[in-house]
C-alpha positions, 0 to 999 in steps of 0.5 A: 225777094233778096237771097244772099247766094253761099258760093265760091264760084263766080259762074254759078253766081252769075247764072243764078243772078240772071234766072233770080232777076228774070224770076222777080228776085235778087241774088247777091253773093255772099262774099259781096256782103261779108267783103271776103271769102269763106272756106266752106267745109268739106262736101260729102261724095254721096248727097246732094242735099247734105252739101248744099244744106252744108253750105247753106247752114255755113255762110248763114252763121256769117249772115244771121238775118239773112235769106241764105241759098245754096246749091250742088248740081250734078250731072248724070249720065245714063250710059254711065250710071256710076259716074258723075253725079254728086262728084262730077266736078271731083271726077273732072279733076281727078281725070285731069280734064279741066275747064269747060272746052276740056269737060264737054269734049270728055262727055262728048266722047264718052257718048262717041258711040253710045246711042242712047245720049240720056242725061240731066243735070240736077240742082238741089237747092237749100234756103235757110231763112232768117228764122233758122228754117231750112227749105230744100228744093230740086230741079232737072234740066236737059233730057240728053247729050246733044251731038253738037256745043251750043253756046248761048248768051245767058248761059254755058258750060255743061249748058252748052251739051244739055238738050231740054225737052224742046229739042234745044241745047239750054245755052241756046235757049232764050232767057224765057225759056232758059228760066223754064227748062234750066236746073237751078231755075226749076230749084229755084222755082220749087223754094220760092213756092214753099216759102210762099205757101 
């Protein structure tokens, strides 16, 4: 199955091809197919599944007969239950903490002296399909905070601090098991099987 991918973030774009193609299917970015790039509206700070159905709805007025996907991903830190989540990379801004290095090391040091390291990353997914129907998915990945970055070949950034369930930060993983403990590939996962029920 081809998606048509409504982002404007060249990273996530490239992660998403990689879980896509390891998966069976094939993620293209939007602006390959319209040849320019689009100034999606402005994301709400408390739902998740609103800003990706925004983005999703968004990009297919563009592309009518198209598979359309998007997503928002949030992190959520245990020890800091009212921080992050929907707004992580607003946050980010805000404290002028810029770049994935600057980003890791504020974690990390949120989590300097905390014994409990409990976090996850959540992606929501939304499809809409050719049809005008619109499909909504989510997936978890990372359990917590490691005490060390770990970059890996397939993925980074937040990736790089994220311990799955195995132990393993998912940077680190093999592609194998990046597609089966990732966020956004476990989202993925979750439309496809709705789609093809």
């Amino acid at each position: 199955m081809e998606f048509i991918f409504a982002s404007n973030n060249s990273a996530k774009t490239a992660e998403m091809t990689i879980l896509a193609e390891k998966m069976g299917h094939r993620v293209i970015n939007y602006r390959d197919v319209l040849g320019r790039e689009l100034k999606f509206p402005a994301e709400t700070t408390d739902s998740q599944v609103e800003n990706a159905r925004i983005k999703a709805n968004f990009v297919h007025q563009y592309l009518p007969d198209c598979w359309v996907l998007a997503d928002d991903t949030g992190l959520y830190l245990q020890a800091f239950p009212n921080r992050f989540g929907v707004t992580s990379s607003r946050e980010f801004k805000d404290l002028g903490v810029l770049g994935t290095e600057a980003e890791i090391a504020y974690i990390q040091s949120l989590y300097h002296s905390e014994e409990d390291r409990s976090a996850y990353l959540l992606a929501v997914l939304a499809l809409c399909t050719p049809a005008g129907q619109m499909f909504l998915a989510e997936g978890r990945g990372g359990v917590r905070i490691a005490e060390e970055a770990h970059s890996g070949p397939y993925i980074g950034g937040l990736d790089d601090i994220m311990e799955a369930e195995n132990g393993k930060t998912l940077s680190e993983m093999s592609l194998d098991e990046v597609v089966a403990y990732h966020d956004r590939s476990r989202a993925l996962k979750n439309i496809i099987e709705q789609i093809q029920l």
